[in-house]
VEXDREN-371939 format. One line per 4 residues: number of its first residue (from 0); for each residue x, y, z of C-alpha. Coordinates in steps of 0.02 Angstrom, whole numbers, always signed. Example, Ala and Ser with C-alpha at 12.3 -4.5 7.8 and 13.67 -1.06 7.14 Angstrom:
0) +615:-225:+390 ~ +684:-53:+357
***
This chain:
0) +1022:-433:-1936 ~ +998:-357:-1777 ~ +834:-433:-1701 ~ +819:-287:-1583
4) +704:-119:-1641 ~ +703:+16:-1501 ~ +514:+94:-1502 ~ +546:+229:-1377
8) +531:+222:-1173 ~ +661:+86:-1186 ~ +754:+84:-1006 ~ +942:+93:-1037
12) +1051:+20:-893 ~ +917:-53:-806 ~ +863:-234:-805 ~ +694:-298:-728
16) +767:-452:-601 ~ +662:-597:-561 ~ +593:-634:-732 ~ +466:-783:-740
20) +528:-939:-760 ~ +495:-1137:-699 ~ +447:-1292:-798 ~ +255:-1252:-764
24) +259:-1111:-857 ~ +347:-1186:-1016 ~ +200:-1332:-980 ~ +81:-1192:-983
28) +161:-1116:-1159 ~ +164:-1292:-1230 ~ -12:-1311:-1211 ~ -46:-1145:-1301
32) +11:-1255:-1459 ~ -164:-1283:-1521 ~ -187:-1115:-1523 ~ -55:-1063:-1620
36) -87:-1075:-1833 ~ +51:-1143:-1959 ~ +157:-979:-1968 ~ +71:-884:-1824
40) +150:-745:-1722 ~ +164:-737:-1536 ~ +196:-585:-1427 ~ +299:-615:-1260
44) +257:-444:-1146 ~ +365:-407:-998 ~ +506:-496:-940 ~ +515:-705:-976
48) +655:-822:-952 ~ +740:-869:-1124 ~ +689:-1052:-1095 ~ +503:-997:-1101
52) +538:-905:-1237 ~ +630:-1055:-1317 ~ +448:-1164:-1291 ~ +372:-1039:-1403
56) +485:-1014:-1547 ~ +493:-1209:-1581 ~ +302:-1178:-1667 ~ +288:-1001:-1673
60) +365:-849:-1738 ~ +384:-753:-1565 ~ +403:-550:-1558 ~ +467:-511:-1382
64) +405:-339:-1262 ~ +507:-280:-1132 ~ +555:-114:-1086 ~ +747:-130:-1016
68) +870:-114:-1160 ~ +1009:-258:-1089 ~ +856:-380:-1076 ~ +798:-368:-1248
72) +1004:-372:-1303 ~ +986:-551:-1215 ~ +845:-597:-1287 ~ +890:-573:-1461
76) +957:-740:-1497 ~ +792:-804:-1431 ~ +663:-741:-1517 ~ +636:-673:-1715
80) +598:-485:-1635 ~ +620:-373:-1508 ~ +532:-223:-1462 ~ +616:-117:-1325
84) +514:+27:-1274 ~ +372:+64:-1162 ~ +195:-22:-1176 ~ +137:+155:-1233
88) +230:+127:-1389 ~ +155:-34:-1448 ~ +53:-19:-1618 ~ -111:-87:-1678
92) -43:-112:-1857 ~ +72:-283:-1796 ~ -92:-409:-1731 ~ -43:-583:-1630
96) -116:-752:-1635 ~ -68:-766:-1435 ~ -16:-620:-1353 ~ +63:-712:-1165
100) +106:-585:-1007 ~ +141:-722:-889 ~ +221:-583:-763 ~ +81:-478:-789
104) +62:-290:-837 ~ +161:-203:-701 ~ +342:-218:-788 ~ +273:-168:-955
108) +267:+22:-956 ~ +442:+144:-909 ~ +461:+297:-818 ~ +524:+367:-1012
112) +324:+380:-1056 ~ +141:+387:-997 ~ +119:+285:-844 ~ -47:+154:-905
116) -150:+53:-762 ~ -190:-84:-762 ~ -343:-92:-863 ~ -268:+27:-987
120) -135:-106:-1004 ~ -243:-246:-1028 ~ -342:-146:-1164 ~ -180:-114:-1267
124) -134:-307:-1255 ~ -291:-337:-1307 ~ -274:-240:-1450 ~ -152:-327:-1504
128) -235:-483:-1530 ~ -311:-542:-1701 ~ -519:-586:-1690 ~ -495:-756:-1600
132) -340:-726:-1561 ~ -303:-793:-1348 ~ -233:-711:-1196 ~ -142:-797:-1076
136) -110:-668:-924 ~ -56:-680:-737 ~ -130:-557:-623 ~ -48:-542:-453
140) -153:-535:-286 ~ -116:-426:-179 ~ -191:-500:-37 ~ -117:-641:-62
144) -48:-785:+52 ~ +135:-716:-42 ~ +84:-550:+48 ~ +20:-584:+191
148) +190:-667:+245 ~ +317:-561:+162 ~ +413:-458:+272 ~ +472:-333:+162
152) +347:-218:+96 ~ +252:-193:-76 ~ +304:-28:-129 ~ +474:-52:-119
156) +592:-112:-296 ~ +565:-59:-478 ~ +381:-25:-440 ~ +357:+118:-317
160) +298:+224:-451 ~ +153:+103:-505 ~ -3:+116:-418 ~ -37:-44:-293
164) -159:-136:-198 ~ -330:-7:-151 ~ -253:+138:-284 ~ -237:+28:-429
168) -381:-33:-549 ~ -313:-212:-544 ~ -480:-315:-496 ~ -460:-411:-318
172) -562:-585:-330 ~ -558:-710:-472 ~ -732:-667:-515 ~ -713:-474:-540
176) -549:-517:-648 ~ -685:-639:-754 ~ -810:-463:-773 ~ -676:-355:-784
180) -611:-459:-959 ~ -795:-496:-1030 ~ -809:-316:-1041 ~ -683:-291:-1127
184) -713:-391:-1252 ~ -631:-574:-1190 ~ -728:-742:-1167 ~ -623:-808:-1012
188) -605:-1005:-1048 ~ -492:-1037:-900 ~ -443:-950:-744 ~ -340:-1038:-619
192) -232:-993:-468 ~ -68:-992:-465 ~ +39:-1035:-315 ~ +169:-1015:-228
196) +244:-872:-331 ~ +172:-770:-448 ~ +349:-745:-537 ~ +407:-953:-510
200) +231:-1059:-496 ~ +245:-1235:-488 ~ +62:-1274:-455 ~ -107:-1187:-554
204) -271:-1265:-502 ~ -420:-1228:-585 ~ -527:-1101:-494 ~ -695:-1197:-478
208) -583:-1359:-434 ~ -494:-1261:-288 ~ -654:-1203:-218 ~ -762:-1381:-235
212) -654:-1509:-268 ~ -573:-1620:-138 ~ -498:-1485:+1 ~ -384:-1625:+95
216) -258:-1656:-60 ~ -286:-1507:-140 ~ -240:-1409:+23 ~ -85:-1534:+38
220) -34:-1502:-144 ~ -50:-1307:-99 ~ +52:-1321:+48 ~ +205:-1411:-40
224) +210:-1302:-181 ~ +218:-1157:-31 ~ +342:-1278:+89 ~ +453:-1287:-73
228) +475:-1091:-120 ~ +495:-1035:+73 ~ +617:-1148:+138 ~ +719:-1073:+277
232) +670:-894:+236 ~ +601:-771:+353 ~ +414:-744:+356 ~ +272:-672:+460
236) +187:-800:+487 ~ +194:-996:+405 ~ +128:-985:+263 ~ +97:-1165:+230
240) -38:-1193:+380 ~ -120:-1004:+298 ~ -116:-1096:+116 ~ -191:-1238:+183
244) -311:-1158:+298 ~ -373:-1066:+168 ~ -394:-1210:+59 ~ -493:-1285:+181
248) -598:-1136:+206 ~ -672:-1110:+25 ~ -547:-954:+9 ~ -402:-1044:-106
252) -437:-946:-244 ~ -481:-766:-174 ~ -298:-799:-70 ~ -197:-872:-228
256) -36:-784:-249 ~ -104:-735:-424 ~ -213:-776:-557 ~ -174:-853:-711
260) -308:-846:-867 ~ -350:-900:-1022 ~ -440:-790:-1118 ~ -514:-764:-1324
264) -533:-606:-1409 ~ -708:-633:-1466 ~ -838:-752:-1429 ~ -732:-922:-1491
268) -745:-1045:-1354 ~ -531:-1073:-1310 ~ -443:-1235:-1273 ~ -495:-1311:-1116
272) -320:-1342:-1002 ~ -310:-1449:-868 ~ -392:-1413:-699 ~ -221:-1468:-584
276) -59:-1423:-663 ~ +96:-1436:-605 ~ +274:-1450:-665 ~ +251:-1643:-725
280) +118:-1612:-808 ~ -89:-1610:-776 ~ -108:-1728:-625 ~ -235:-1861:-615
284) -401:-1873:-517 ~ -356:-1792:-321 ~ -437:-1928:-172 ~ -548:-1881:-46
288) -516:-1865:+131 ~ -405:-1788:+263 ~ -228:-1758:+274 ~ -166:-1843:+401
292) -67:-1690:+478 ~ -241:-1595:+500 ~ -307:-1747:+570 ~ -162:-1771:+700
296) -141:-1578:+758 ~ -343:-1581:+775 ~ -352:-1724:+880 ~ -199:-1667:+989
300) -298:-1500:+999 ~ -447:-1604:+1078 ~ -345:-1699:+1179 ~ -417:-1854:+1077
304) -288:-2006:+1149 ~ -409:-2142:+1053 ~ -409:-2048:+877 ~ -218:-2023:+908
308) -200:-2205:+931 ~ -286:-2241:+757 ~ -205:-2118:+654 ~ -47:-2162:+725
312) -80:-2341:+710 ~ -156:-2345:+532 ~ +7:-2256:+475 ~ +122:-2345:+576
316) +50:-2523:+492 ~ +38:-2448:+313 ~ +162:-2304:+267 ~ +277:-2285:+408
320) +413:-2185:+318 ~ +270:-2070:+240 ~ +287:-1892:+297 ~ +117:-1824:+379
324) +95:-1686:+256 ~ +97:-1820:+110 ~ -60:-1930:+172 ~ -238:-1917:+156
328) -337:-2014:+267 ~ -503:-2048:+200 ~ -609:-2179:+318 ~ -477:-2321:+371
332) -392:-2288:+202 ~ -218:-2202:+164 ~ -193:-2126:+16 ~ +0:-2082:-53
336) +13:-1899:-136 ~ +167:-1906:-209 ~ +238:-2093:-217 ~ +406:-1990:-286
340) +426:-1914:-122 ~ +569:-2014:-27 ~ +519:-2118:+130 ~ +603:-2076:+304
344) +623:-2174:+469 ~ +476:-2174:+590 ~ +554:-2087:+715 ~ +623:-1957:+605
348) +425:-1901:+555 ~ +379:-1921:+724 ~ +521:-1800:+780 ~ +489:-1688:+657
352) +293:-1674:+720 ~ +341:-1648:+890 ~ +438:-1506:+842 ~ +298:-1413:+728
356) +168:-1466:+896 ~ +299:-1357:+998 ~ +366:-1235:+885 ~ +167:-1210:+827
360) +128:-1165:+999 ~ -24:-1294:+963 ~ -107:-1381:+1134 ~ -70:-1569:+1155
364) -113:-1688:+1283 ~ +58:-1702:+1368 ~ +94:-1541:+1445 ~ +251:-1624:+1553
368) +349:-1655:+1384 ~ +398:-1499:+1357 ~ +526:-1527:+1243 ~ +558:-1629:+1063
372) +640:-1771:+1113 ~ +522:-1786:+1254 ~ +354:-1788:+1142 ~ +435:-1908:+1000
376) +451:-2020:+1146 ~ +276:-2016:+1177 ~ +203:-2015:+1010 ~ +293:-2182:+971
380) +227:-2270:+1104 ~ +60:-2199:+1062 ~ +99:-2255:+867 ~ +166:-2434:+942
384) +352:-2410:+870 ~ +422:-2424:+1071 ~ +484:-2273:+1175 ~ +618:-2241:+1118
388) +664:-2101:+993 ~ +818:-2083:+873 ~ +980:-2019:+966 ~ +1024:-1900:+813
392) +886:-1879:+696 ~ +906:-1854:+512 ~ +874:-1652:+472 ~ +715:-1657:+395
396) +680:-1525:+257 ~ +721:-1347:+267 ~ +561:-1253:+345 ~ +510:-1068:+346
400) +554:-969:+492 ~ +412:-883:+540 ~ +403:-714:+662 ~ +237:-760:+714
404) +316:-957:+780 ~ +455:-873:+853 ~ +384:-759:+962 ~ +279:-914:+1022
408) +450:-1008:+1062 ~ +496:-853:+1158 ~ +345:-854:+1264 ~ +346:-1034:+1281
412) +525:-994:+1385 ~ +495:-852:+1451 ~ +329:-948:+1527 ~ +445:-1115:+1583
416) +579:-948:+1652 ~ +435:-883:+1788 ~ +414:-1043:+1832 ~ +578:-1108:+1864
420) +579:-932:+1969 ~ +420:-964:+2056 ~ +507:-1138:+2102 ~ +674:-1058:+2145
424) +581:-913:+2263 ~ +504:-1048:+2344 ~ +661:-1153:+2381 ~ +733:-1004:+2437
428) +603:-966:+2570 ~ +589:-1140:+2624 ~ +785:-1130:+2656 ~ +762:-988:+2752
432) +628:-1062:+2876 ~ +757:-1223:+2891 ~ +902:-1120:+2931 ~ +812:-993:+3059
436) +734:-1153:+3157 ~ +910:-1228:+3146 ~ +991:-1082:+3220 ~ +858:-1085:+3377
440) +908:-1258:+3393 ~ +1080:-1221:+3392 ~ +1025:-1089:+3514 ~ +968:-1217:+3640
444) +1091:-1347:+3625 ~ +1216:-1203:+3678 ~ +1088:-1119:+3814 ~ +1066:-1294:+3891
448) +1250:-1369:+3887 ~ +1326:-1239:+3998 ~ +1186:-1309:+4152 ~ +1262:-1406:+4307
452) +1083:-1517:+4263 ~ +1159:-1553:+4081 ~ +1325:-1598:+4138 ~ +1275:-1711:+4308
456) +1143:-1794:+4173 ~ +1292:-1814:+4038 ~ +1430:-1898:+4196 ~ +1268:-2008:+4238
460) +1253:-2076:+4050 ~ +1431:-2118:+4052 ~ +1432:-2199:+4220 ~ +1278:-2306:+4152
464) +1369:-2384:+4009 ~ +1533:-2413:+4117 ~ +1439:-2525:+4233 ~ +1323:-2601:+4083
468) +1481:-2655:+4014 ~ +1574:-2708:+4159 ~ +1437:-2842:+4193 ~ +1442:-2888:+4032
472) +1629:-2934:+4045 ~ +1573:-3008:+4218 ~ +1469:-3126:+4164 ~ +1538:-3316:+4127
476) +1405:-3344:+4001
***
């Protein structure tokens, strides 16, 4: 039997790319287990990787939504059903236990039928939910940190007919998303943000933890997640110091690449999930303090030498082969992140600091080393490890390649260029005084050796040293 039923607005030759996928997301579904009633039904909306959809049918019967016709041909061996059509199309005679639209609303309605917002879309998912029955939605931001960086722009791809951004109804903070589902009938029991993509997250922290709980190794765990997903790809700007600053500043949540929720039809308290989750599983409780990066790039702002000394110190005694970024300093104690994370050679961390220091374009207190090799000299010393750093450094992880760093680099050169001119102008002038008073010397030498004064004086030096060295041969003794 042929799993697939076309309800009209189906998209034929068309497939939506990108679907989600990672293993937080099939941790997410996983947890939705409690949720889910001997025999209960599950609606997948929009475009999920097969594996997700995998999670689900091992405890529920699962009736798939998507709108291109060669997706829902590939996820017929997945699921029990298929609908193929446009969200328009959906009925209110087929009711869910969990209705999930973990890549949102946006991919859910076709060009083929009546074009619904976002709110509109919401309100037919909702619909579709038995009384008690939960939600589990991701709403992208789109001023998020994801945005902010991209270099491509927002209304390009399948989209461009969808409203975005300022002409959409899609609600812009956390806590307008929260009103904008109470009103419609939802009791919100979790809302977290989701980074680094809102298609592939690998990190979703609670909403009230990202905004009060510890802001040193929640804004590291933020900035790996980001470090991980934009390795070596072209961006605006870095967006793991905008994660983190963000973090830092209270604004984690309102910056989140998206949104995910958790929300009940009805006035049923849901499940609580974890408040960290990532793709091992809910993490334990997050220590207090500094990472050790901030710490180091603040002081080198300040042109602190002693607090240098200590950081630098502390690490070097305790976790030398610990990456900055993996650290959180908290009083004269180090605390590990991510024990899995593999160790590297002193030097190697060092060198790659120097370079994010230079390539940053942030202030330190050695203006003469101007280049990487040059500061990793200096920061050993300062960390005690000797002056020497390693001849051919082991390539540290892939970075992003920011515009924003780039254009720094270029100015830094372009500022070393004028003064290598300013130096070379004023070679060139001093030349030019050394050879003009060494042509008037010339000048007199000549004037003065065609004189009959010169050339008595010159016979009269000669005849001098004949006679000095005539007595000299004279004399016995």
């Amino acid at each position: 039997m042929n799993p697939v039923r076309l309800i009209g607005g189906e998209m034929a030759g068309w497939t939506d790319p990108s679907p989600v996928s990672g293993a937080l997301a099939g941790r997410l579904l996983d947890l939705l287990r409690p949720l889910v009633p001997e025999d209960g039904r599950v609606l997948v909306a929009g475009p999920h990787a097969p594996s997700l959809v995998d999670v689900l049918g091992s405890f529920a019967s699962v009736t798939c939504l998507v709108r291109s016709q060669s997706d829902a041909l590939a996820l017929g061996g997945h699921c029990d059903t298929v609908l193929c059509g446009t969200l328009a199309k959906l009925t209110d005679t087929d009711r869910y236990d969990v209705v999930v639209a973990l890549d949102g609303v946006d991919r859910l309605c076709s060009p083929e039928g009546p074009q619904h917002d976002w709110a509109e879309s919401v309100r037919v998912l909702r619909r579709a939910l038995r009384p008690g029955g939960a939600l589990l939605l991701t709403v992208e931001n789109e001023l998020g940190v994801h945005r902010l960086v991209d270099r491509g722009l927002a209304t390009s791809g399948d989209r461009s007919w969808s409203p975005l951004g300022e002409f959409g109804t899609k609600p812009g903070t956390p806590a307008r998303l929260a009103e904008r589902l109470t009103a419609d009938g939802l009791t919100v029991g979790w809302l977290a943000s989701a980074w680094p993509l809102p298609t592939a997250p690998s990190l979703a922290v609670a909403v009230e933890v990202l905004r009060d709980g510890p802001a040193g190794a929640l804004a590291a765990a933020v900035t790996g997640a980001v470090a991980v997903a934009y390795a070596d790809q072209p961006v605006l700007a870095d967006p793991r110091r905008l994660a983190a600053a963000a973090v830092r500043a209270g604004l984690g949540p309102e910056l989140a690449p998206a949104w995910l929720v958790l929300a009940v039809r009805g006035d049923r308290a849901p499940t609580a999930l974890p408040g960290v989750l990532t793709a091992d599983g809910p993490t334990g409780a997050l220590p207090s303090g500094r990472l050790v990066e901030e710490l180091l790039i603040t002081a080198c702002l300040g042109h602190d030498l002693p607090e240098l000394r200590r950081v630098l110190g502390l690490w070097a005694l305790r976790h030398p082969g610990a990456g900055f970024d993996n650290l959180v300093l908290d009083g004269d104690t180090l605390h590990l992140l991510d024990p899995a994370r593999p160790n590297r050679e002193p030097g190697v961390v060092l060198h790659g600091f120097a370079r994010t220091l230079l390539t940053g374009g942030y202030a330190q207190p050695w203006p003469a080393a101007a280049d990487v090799p040059a500061l990793t000299a200096i920061l050993l010393a300062v960390a005690g490890l000797g002056p020497e750093p390693p001849d051919c450094p082991e390539p540290g992880p892939a970075e992003p390649r920011p515009v924003r760093e780039h254009e720094e680099q270029v100015r830094r050169f372009e500022h070393r260029l004028a003064e290598a001119a300013d130096q070379l102008r004023h070679t060139e002038i001093e030349l030019a005084k050394r050879e003009a008073e060494l042509r008037r010397a010339r000048l007199q030498i000549a004037a003065f050796s065609g004189t009959v004064g010169y050339r008595l004086t010159r016979l009269g030096a000669r005849a001098a040293r004949q006679a000095v060295r005539a007595v000299r041969r004279s004399d016995p003794s």
